[in-house]
N, C-alpha and C positions, 0 to 999 in steps of 0.2 A: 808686233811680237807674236812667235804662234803658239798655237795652245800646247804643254807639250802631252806626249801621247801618255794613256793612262797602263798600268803594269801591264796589262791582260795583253794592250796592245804591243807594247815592247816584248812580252812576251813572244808575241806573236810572228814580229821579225825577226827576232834571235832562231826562235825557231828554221823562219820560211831562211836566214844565212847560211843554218849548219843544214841542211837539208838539201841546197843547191849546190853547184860546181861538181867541178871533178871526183871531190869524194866526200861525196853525201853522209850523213852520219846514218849509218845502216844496221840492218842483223840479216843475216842468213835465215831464209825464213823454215827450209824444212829442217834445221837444226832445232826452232822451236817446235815447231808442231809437220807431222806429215800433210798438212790440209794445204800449207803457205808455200809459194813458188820456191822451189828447188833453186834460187840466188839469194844474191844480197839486196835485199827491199828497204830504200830509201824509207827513213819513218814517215817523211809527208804519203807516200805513198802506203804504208801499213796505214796510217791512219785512216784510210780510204775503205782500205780492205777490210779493219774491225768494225766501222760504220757499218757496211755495205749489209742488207735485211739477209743474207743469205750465209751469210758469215758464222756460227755456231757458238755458241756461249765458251764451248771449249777451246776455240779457236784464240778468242778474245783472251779469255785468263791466261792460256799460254805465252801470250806475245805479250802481255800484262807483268806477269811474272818475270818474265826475264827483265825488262824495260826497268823494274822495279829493282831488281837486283842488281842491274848497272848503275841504276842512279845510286845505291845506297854502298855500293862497295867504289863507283869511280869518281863519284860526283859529276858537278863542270856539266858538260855540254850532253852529261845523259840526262841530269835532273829536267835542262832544257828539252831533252828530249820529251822522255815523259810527259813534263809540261804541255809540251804541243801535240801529242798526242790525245791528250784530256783536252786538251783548249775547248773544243765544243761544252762538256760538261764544265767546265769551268768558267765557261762565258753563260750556260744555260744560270748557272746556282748564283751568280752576279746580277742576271735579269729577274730572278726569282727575289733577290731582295730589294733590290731598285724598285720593284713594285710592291712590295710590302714597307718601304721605309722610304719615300719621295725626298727628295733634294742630290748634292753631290754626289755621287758616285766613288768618285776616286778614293775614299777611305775604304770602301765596302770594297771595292777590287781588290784593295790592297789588302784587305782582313782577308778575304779567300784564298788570297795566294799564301798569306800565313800560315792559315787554316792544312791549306795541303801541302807545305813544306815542314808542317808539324805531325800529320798524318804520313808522310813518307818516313819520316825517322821511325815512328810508332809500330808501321804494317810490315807483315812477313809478308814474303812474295810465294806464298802456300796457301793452300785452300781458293772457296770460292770468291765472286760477288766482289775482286780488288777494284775494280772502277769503282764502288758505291763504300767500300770500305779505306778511300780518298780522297772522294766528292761528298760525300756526307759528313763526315770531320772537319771539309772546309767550308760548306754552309753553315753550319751549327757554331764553327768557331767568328765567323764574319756575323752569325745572326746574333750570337754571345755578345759581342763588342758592340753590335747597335744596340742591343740592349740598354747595355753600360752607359753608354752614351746616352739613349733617351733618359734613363735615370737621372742621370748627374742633371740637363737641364730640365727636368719637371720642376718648374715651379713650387714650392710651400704655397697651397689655399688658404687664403685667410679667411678665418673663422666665420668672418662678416657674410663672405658672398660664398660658403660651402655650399648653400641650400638653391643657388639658382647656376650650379654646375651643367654643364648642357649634359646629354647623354651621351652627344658625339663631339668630338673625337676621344673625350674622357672614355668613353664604356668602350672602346676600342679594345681587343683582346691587348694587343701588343702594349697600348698603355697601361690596362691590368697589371699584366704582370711588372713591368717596369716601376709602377708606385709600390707594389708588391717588395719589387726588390731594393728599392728606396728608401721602405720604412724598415729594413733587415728582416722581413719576415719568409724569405725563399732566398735562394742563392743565384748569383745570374747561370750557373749552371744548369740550377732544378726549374729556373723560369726557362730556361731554352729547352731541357728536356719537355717540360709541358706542351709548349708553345710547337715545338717539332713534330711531336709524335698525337699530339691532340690536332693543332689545325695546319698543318703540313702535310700529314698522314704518313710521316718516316715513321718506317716500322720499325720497332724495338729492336728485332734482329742485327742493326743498324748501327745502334748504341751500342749493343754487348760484342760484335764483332771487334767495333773500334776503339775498345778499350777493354778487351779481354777478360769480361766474365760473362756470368751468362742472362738467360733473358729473364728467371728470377727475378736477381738480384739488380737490374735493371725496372722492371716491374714493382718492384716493394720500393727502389729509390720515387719511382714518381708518385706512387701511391701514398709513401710521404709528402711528399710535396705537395703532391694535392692538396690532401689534411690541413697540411701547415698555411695552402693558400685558401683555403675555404675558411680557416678560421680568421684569418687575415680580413677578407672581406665581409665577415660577420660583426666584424668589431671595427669596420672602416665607418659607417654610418654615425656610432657613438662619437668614434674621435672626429669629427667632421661636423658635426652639430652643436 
């Protein structure tokens, strides 16, 4: 029996189907921007072109925008569009948590592609930074659910053997916050905001883009959280002894 393929990669056919044959699913490119060939540019091939180091930020968000705007006003085989136009970023933010949370995969694929079919409802296709204001809604949301998930199976330490806990994998940031979020003392939101913007180094602009306030009030939510997890682990040694 063979393995079957995992989302990212079905993805990724659906894609390379509507992209091939006779009429490739396309956009007219100097209709989006005057930089893009004056025809109709297959999206495998615009995917090329937003890659390419020479390609202009401006170029990007315009051909962004629109790709967005089809997905959200036609659905079907624009969203797959989209999709495969991201597919790099969305296979990068996939291997970014496969190596912060080792074993299966296929959950974590599947949380990212959640992640940015919950971020394409959310985002206007206006303004800057739309690849990051897509891909960082689906890291955060796939890194959320592993969370959750380490939570649920941490172990209750018994009392007996708290004191010969090794330091590793316990002192691990990611298991931090997950006993963190175990015992109710942060939310698995405020442990991913931490964990994102503390050892990720997603910048806060990040946050407030992808859910519409500002970087304030982004700012003062984790600086709660902090608080709330510093005192958490101030009072873990008591309960634990």
């Amino acid at each position: 029996m063979g393995h079957d393929p995992q989302v990212l990669d079905t993805l990724a056919m659906t894609f390379r189907l509507l992209t091939t044959g006779p009429a490739p699913l396309a956009v007219h490119g100097r209709e989006i921007h005057p930089d893009l060939p004056a025809r109709l540019i297959p999206l495998d091939e615009l995917r090329d072109i937003l890659l390419a180091d020479t390609t202009t930020n401006a170029v990007r968000n315009a051909a962004l925008a629109e790709l967005i705007r089809r997905a959200k006003q036609e659905r079907g085989a624009w969203i797959i569009g989209l999709g495969g136009v991201l597919l790099p970023g969305l296979r990068s933010v996939a291997g970014r948590l496969a190596r912060k949370f080792p074993g299966d995969t296929d959950d974590s694929d599947a949380e990212v592609l959640v992640g940015f079919l919950d971020a394409l409802d959310r985002v206007q296709p206006t303004g800057e930074h739309l690849a990051s204001r897509l891909l960082g809604p689906a890291y955060r949301h796939a890194r959320r659910s592993r969370l959750v998930e380490l939570e649920q199976t941490l172990p209750r330490i018994p009392d007996s053997v708290a004191a010969s806990i090794p330091a590793r994998p316990w002192g691990h940031p990611d298991f931090v916050l997950a006993r963190a979020v175990k015992a109710g003392a942060i939310s698995a939101g405020e442990a991913e905001l931490i964990g994102a913007s503390r050892l990720e180094d997603v910048d806060l602009v990040t946050f407030a883009l992808a859910e519409g306030c500002s970087i304030d009030v982004i700012r003062h939510r984790r600086h709660r959280a902090e608080r709330l997890l510093v005192r958490f682990l101030e009072s873990e040694p008591t309960r634990l002894s």
